[in-house]
C-alpha positions as CSV (number, residue, x, y, z in Angstrom):
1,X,3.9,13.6,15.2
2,X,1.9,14.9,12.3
3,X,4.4,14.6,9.8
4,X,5.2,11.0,11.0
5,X,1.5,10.5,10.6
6,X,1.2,11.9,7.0
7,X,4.5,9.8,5.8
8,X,2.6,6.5,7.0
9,X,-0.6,7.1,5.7
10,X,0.7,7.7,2.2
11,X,3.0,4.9,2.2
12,X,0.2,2.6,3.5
13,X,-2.1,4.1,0.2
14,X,1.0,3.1,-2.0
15,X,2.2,-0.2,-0.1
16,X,-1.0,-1.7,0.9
17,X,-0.9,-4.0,4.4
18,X,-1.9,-6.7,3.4
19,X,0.4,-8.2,0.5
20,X,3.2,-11.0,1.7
21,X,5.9,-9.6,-0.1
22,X,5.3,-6.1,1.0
23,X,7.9,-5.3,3.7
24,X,6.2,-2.7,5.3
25,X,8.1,-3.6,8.6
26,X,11.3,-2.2,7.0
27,X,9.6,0.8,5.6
28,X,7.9,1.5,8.9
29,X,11.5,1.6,10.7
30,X,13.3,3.3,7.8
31,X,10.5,6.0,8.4
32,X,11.1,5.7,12.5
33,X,15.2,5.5,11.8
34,X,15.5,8.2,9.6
35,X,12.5,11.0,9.1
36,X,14.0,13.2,11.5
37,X,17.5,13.5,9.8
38,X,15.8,13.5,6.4
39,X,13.5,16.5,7.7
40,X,16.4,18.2,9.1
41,X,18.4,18.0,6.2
42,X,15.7,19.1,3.7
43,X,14.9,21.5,5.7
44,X,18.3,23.4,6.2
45,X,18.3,23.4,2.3
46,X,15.0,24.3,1.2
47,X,14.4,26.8,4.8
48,X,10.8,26.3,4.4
49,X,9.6,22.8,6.8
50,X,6.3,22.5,4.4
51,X,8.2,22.1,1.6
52,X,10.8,20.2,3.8
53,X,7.7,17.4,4.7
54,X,6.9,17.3,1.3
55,X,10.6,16.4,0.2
56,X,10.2,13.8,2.8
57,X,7.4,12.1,1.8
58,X,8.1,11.9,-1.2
59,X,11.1,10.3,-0.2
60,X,9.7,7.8,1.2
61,X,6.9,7.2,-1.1
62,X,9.8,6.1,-3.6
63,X,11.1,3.9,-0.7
64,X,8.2,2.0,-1.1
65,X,8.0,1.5,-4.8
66,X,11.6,0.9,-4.5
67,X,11.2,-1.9,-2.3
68,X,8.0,-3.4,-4.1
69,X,10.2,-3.5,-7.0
70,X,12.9,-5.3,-5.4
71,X,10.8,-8.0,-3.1
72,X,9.4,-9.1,-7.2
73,X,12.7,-9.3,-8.4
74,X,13.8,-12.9,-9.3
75,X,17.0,-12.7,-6.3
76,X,15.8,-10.4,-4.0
77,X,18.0,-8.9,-1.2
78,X,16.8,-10.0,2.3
79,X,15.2,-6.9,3.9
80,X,18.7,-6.8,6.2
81,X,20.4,-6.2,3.2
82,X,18.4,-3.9,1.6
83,X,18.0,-1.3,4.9
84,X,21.8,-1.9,5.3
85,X,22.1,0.0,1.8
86,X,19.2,2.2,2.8
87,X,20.5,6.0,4.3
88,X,22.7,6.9,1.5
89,X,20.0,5.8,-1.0
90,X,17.2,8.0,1.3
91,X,19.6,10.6,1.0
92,X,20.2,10.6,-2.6
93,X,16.7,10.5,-3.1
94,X,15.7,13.6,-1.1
95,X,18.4,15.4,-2.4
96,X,17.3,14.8,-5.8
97,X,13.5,15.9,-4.9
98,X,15.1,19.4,-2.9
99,X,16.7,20.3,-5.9
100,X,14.2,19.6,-8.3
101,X,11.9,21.9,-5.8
102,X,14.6,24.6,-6.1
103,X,14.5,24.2,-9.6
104,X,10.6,25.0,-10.0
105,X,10.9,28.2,-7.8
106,X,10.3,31.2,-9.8
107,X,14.0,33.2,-9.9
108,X,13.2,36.6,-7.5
109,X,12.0,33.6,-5.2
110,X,14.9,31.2,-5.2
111,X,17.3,34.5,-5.3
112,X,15.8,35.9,-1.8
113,X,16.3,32.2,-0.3
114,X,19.8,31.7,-1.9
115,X,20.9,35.1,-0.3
116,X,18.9,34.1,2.7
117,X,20.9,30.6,2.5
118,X,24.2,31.7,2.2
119,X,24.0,34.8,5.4
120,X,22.7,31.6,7.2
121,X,19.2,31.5,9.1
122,X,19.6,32.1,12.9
123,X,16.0,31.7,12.9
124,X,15.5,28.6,14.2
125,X,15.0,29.7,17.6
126,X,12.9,26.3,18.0
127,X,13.4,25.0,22.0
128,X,16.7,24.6,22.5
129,X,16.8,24.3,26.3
130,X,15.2,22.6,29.3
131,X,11.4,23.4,30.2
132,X,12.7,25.2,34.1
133,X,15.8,27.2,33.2
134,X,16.7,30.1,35.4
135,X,16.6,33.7,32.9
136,X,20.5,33.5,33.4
137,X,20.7,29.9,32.0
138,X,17.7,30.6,29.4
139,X,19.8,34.1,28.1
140,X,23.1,32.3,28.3
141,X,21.8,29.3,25.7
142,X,20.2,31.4,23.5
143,X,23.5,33.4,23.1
144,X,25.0,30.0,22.7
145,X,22.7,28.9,20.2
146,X,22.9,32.2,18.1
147,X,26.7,31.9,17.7
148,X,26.5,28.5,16.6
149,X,23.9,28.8,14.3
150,X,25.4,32.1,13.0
151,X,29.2,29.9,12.5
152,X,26.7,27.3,10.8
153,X,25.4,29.8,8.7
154,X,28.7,31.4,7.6
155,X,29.8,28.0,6.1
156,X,28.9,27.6,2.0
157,X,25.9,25.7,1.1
158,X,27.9,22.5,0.2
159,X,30.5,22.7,4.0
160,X,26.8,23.0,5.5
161,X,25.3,19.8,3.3
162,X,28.3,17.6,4.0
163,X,28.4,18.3,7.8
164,X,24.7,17.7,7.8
165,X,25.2,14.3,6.6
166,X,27.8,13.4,8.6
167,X,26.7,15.0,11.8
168,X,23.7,14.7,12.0
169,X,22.8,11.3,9.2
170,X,25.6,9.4,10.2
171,X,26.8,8.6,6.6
172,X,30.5,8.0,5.7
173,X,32.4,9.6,3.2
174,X,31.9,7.3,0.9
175,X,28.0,7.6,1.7
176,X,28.2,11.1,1.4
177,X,30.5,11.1,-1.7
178,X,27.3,8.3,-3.6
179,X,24.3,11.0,-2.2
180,X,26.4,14.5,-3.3
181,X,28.2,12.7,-6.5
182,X,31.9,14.1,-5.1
183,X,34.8,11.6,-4.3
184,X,35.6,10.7,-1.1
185,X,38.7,13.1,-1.3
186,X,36.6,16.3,-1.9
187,X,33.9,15.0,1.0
188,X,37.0,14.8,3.2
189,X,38.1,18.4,2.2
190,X,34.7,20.1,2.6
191,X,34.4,18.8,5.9
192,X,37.7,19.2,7.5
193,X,37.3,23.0,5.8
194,X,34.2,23.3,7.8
195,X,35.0,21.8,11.3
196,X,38.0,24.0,10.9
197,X,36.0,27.4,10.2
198,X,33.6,26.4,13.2
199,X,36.2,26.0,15.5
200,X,38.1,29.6,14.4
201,X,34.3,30.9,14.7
202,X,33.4,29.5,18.1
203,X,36.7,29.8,19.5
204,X,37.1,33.7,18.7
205,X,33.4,34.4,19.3
């Protein structure tokens, strides 16, 4: 994967592979573990995947300092340690780099992609289904597809964030509630108001 490729070549710039207490091993899974997610997530924010890569990247380029940092303290974590505290911290960082992104977008530009955000993007019409589907299966998972990414799309921007981390990251509420700054209690209520407004959607579709 390109992308894969362009996150290990600029951590290896940063990191260098040769020092002891470098643990590139840890970066080199975090990267394996959790680019996808992270790409995914940035990208359902941002709608743009260059920008999303970037926001990756970046990501992990402050991964690496991070851990450089930490391996020099004088009690350093073990590395089992520090990746166990790893996806919310990945997460908080990304977020913080989307939003500063956002930020730097001139305002006709960040109002056509909020208005864009927030009617949803059914555009993702990336490969969805199996290479040899018959036209009947192909039409009926496009249709399928559609209505879940438009019942996606309805939800607010921070329903759509939350489910996103816990969907498709993994994190728990508490995770969440450390990468988004809400308590656990509002986490809990954005979700459960956005599994409930998918299933109204899907079911009524």
């Amino acid at each position: 994967m390109a992308a894969h490729k362009a996150v290990e070549g600029a951590i290896g710039d940063v990191c260098g592979a040769n020092e002891t207490d470098d643990p590139s091993e840890m970066i080199a899974r975090a990267v394996d573990e959790h680019q996808r997610s992270l790409l995914s997530y940035a990208g359902g924010i941002l709608r743009d995947p260059v920008a999303a890569q970037d926001a990756v990247q970046e990501t992990f380029l402050q991964l690496c300092r991070k851990a450089r940092q930490v391996a020099s303290s004088d009690e350093p974590p073990t590395l089992a340690e520090f990746a166990a505290r790893l996806a919310p911290w990945l997460f908080t960082v990304c977020r913080t780099r989307v939003i500063d992104m956002q930020r730097k977008k001139t305002p006709q530009s960040f109002a056509t992609r909020r208005g864009f955000d927030e009617q949803g993007d059914s555009a993702p019409e990336a490969a969805v289904m199996d290479p040899g589907p018959t036209p009947a299966d192909a039409a009926l998972a496009s249709e399928e597809h559609r209505r879940v990414a438009d019942s996606i799309g309805s939800l607010t921007p921070k329903q759509r964030e939350i489910l996103q981390l816990r969907m498709q990251a993994g994190l728990s509420y508490r995770e969440i509630a450390d990468v988004t700054g809400l308590t656990t209690s509002n986490v809990g209520f954005h979700l459960h108001q956005a599994v409930a407004s998918l299933r109204d959607q899907l079911v009524t579709a």
